[in-house]
PDB file of N, CA, C and O in Angstrom, chain B, residues numbered from 101:
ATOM      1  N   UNK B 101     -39.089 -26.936  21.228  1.00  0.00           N
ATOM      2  CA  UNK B 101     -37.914 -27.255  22.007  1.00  0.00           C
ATOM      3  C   UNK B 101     -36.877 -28.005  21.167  1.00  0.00           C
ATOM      4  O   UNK B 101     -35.661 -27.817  21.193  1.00  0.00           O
ATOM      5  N   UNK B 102     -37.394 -28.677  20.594  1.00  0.00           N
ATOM      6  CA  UNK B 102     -36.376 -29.704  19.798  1.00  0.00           C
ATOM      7  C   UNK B 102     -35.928 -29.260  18.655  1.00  0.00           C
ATOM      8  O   UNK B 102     -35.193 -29.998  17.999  1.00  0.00           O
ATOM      9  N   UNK B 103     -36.356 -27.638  18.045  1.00  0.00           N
ATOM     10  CA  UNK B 103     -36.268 -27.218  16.566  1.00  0.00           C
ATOM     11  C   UNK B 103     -35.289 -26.152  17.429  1.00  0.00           C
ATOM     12  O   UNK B 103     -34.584 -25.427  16.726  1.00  0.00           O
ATOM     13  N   UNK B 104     -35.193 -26.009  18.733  1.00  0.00           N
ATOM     14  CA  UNK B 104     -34.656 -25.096  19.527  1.00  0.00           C
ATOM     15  C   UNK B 104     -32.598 -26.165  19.422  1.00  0.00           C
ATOM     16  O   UNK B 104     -31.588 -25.917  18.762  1.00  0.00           O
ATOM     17  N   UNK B 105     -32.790 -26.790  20.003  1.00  0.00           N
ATOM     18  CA  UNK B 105     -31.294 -28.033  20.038  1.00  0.00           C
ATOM     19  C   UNK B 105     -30.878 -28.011  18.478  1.00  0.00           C
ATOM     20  O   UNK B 105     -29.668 -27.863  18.306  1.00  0.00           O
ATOM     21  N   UNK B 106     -31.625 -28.125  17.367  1.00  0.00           N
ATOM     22  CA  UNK B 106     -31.494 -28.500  16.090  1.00  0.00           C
ATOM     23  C   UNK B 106     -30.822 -27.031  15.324  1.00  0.00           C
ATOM     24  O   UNK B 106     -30.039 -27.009  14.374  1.00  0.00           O
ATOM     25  N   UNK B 107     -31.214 -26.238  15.826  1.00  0.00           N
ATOM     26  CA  UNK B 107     -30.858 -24.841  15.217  1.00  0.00           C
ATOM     27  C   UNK B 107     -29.436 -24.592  16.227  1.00  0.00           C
ATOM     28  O   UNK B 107     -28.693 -24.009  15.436  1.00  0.00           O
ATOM     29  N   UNK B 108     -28.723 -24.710  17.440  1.00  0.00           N
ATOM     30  CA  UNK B 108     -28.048 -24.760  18.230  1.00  0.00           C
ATOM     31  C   UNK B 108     -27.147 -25.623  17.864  1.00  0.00           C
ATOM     32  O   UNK B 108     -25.997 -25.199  17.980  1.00  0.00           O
ATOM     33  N   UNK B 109     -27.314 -27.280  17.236  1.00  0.00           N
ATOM     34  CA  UNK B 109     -26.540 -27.840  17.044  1.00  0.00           C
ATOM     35  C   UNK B 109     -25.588 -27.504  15.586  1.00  0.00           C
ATOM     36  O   UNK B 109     -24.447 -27.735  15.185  1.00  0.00           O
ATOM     37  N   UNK B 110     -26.911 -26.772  15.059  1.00  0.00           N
ATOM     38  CA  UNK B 110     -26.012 -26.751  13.254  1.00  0.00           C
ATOM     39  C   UNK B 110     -25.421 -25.322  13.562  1.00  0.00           C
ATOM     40  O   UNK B 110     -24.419 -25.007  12.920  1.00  0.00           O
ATOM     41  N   UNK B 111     -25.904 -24.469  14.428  1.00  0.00           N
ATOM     42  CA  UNK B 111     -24.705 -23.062  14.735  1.00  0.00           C
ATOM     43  C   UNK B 111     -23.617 -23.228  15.083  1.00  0.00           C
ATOM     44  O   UNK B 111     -22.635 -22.513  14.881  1.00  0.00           O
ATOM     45  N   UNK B 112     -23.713 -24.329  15.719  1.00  0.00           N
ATOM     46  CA  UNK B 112     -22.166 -24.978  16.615  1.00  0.00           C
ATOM     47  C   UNK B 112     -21.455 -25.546  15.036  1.00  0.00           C
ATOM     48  O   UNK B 112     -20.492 -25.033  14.468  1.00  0.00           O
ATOM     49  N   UNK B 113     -21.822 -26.091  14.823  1.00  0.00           N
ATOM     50  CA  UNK B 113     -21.148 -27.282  13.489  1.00  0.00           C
ATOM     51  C   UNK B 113     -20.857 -26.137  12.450  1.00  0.00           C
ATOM     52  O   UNK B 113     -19.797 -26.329  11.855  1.00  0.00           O
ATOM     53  N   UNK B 114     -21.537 -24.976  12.074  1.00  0.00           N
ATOM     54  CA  UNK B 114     -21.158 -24.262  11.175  1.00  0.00           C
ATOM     55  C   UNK B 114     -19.832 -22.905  11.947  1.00  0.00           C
ATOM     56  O   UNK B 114     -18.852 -22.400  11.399  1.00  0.00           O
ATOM     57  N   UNK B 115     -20.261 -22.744  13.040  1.00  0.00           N
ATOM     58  CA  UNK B 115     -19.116 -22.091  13.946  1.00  0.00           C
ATOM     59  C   UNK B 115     -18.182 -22.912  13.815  1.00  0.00           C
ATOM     60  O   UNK B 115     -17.246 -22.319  13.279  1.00  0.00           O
ATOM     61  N   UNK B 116     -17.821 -24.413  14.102  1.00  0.00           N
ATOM     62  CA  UNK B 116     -16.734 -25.200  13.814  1.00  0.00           C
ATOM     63  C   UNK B 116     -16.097 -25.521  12.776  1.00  0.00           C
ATOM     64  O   UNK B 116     -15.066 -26.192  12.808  1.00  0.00           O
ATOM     65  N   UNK B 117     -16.673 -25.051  11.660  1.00  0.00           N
ATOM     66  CA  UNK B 117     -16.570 -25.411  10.070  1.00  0.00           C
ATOM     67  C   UNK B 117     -15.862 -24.411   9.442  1.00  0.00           C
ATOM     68  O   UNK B 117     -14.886 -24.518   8.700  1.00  0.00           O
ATOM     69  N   UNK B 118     -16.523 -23.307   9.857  1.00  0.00           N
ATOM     70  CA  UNK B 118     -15.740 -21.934   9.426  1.00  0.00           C
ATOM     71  C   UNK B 118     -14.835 -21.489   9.994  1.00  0.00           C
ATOM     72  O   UNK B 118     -14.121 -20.707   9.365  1.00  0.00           O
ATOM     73  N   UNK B 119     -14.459 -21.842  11.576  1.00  0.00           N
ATOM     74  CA  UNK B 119     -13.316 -21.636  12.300  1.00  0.00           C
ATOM     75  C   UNK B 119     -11.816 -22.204  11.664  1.00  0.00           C
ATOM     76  O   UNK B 119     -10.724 -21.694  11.912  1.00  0.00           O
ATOM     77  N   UNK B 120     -11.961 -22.912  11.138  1.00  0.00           N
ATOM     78  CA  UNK B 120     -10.850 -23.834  10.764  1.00  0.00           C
ATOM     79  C   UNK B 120     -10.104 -23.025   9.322  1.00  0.00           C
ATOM     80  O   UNK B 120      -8.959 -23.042   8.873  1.00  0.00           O
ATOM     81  N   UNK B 121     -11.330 -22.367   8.905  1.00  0.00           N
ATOM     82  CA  UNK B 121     -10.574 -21.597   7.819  1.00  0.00           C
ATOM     83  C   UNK B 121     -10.117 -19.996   8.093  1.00  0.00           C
ATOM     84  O   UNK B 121      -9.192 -19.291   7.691  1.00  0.00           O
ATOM     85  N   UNK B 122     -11.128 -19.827   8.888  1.00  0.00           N
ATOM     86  CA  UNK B 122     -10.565 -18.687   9.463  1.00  0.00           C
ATOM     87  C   UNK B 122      -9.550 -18.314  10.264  1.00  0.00           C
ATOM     88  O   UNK B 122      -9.111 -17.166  10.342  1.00  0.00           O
ATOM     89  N   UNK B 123      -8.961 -19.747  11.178  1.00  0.00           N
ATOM     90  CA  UNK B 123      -8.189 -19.557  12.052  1.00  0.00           C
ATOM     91  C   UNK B 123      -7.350 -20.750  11.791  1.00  0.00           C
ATOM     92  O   UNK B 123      -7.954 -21.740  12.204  1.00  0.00           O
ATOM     93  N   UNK B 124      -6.258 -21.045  11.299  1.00  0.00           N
ATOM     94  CA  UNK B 124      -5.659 -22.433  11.236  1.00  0.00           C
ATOM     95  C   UNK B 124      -5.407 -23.002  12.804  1.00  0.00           C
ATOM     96  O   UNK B 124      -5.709 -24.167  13.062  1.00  0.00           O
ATOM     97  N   UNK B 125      -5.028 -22.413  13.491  1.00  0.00           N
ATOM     98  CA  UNK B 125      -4.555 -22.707  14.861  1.00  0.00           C
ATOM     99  C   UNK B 125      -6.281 -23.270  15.350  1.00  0.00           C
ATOM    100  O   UNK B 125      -6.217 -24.041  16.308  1.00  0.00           O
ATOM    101  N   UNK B 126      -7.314 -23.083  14.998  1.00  0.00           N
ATOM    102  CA  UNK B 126      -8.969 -23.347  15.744  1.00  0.00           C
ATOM    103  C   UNK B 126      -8.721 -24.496  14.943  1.00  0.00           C
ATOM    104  O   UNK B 126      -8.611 -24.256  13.740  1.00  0.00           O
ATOM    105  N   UNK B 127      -8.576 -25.977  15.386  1.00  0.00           N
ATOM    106  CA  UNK B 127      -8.670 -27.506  14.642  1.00  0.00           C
ATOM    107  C   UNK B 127      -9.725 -28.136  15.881  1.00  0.00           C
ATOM    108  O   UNK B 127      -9.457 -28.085  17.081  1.00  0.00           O
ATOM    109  N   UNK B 128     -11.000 -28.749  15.284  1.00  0.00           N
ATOM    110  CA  UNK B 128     -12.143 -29.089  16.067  1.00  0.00           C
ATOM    111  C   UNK B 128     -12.405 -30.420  16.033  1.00  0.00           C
ATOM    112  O   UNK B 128     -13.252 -30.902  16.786  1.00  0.00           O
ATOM    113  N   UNK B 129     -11.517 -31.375  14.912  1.00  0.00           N
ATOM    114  CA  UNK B 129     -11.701 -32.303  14.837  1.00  0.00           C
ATOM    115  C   UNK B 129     -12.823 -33.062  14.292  1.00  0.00           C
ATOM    116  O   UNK B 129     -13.620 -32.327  13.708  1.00  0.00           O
ATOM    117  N   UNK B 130     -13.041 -33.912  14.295  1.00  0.00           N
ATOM    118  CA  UNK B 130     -14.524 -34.777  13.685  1.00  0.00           C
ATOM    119  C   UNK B 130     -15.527 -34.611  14.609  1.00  0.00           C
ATOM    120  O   UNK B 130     -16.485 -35.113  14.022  1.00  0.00           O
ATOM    121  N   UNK B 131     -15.924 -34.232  15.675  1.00  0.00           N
ATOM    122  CA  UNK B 131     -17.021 -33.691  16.427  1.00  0.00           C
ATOM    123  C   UNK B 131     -17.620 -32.869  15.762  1.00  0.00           C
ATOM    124  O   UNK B 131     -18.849 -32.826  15.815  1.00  0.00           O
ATOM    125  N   UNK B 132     -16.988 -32.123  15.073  1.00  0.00           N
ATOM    126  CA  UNK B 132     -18.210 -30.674  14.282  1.00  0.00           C
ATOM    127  C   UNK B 132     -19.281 -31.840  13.124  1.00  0.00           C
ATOM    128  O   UNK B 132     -20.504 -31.845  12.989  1.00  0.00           O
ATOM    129  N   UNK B 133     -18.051 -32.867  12.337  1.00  0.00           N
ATOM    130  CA  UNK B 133     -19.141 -33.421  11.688  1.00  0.00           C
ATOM    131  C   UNK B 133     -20.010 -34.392  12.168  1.00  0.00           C
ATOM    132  O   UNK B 133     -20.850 -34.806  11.369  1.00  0.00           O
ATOM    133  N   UNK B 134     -19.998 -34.863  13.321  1.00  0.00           N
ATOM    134  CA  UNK B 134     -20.703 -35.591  14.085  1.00  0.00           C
ATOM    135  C   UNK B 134     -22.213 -34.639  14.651  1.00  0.00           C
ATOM    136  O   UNK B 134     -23.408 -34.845  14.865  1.00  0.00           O
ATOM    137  N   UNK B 135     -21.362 -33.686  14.694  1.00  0.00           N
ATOM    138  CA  UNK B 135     -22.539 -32.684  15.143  1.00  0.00           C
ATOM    139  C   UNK B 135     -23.930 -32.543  14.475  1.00  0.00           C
ATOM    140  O   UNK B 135     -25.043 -32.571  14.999  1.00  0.00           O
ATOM    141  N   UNK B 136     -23.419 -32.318  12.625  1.00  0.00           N
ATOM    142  CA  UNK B 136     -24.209 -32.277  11.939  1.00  0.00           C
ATOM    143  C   UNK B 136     -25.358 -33.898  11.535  1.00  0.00           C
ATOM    144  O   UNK B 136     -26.530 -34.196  11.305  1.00  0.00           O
ATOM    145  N   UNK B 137     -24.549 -34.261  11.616  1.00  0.00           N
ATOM    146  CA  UNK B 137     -25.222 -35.912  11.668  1.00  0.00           C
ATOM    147  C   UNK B 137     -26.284 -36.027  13.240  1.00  0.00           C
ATOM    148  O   UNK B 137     -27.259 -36.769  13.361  1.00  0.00           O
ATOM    149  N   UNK B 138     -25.981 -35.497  13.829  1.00  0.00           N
ATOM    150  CA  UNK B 138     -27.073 -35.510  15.043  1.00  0.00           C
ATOM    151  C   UNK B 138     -28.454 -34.424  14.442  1.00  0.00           C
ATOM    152  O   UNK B 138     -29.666 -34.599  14.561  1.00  0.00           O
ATOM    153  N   UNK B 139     -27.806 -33.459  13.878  1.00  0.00           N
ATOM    154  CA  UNK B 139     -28.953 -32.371  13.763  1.00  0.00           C
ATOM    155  C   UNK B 139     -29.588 -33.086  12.179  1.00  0.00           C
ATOM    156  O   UNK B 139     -30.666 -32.595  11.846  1.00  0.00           O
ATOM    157  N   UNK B 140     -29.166 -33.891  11.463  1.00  0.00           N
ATOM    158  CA  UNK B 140     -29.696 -33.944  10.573  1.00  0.00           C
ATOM    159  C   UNK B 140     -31.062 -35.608  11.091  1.00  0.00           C
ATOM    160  O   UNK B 140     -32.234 -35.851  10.807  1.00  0.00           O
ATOM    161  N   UNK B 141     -29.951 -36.341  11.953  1.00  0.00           N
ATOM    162  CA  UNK B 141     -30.995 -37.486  12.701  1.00  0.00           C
ATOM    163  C   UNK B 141     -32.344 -36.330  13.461  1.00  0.00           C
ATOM    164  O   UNK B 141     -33.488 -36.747  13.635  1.00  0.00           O
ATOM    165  N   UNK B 142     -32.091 -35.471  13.680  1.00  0.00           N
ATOM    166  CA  UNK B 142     -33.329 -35.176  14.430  1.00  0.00           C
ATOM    167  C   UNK B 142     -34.264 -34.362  14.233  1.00  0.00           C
ATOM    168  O   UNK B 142     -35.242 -34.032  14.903  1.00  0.00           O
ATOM    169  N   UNK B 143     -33.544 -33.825  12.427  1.00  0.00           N
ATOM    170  CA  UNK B 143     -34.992 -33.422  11.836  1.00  0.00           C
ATOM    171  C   UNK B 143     -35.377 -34.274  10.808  1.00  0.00           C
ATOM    172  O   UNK B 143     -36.113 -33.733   9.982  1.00  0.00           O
ATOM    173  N   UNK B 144     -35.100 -35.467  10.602  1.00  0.00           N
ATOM    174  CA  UNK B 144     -36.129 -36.734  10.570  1.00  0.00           C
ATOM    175  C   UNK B 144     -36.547 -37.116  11.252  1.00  0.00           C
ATOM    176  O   UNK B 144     -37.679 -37.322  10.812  1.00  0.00           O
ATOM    177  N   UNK B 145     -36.493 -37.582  12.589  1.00  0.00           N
ATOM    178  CA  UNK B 145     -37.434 -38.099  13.551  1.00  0.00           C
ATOM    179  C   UNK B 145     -38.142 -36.806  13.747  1.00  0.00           C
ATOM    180  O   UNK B 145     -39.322 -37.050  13.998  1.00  0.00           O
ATOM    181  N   UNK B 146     -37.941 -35.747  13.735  1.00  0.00           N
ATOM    182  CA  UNK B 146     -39.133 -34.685  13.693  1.00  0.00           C
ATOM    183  C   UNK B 146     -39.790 -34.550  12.577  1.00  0.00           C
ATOM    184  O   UNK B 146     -40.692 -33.732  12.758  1.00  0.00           O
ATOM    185  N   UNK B 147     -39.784 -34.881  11.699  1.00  0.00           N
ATOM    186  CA  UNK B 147     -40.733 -35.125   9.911  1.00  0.00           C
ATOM    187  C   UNK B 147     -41.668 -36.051  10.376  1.00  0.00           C
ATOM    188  O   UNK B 147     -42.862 -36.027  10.677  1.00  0.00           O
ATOM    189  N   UNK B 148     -40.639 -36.992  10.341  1.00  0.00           N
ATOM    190  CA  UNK B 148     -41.809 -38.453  10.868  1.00  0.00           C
ATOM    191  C   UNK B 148     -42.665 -38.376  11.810  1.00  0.00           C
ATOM    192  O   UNK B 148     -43.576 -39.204  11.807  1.00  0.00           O
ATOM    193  N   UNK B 149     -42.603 -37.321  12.915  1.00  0.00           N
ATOM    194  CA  UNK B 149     -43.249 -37.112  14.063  1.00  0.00           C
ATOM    195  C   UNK B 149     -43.169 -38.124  15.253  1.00  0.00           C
ATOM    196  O   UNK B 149     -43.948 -38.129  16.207  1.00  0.00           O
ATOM    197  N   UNK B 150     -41.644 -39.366  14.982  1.00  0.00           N
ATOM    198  CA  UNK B 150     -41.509 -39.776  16.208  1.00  0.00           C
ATOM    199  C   UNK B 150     -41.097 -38.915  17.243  1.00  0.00           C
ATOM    200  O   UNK B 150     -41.965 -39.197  18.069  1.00  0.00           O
ATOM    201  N   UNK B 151     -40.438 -38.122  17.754  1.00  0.00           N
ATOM    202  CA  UNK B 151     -39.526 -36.846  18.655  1.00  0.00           C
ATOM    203  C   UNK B 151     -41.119 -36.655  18.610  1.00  0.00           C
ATOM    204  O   UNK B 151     -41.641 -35.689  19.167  1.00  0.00           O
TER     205      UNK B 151
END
């Protein structure tokens, strides 16, 4: 479930990443990189096996 959100969150963040070059008018702001900072917090707490 949680490798399920983690793969969802970095599709979103890389959909937001590449939009911006592909589309100048698509601007997403600092949420896409926030995004990635969530998916990267939660496959460490999934290493560690707290989650």
């Amino acid at each position: 479930m949680l490798w399920t959100i983690i793969v969802i969150l970095f599709i979103l963040w890389l959909l937001g990443f590449l939009g911006g070059n592909i589309n100048p008018k698509f601007r997403t702001g600092n949420w896409i990189h926030t995004l990635i900072v969530i998916v990267i917090i939660l496959v460490i707490l999934q290493l560690l096996g707290v989650v």
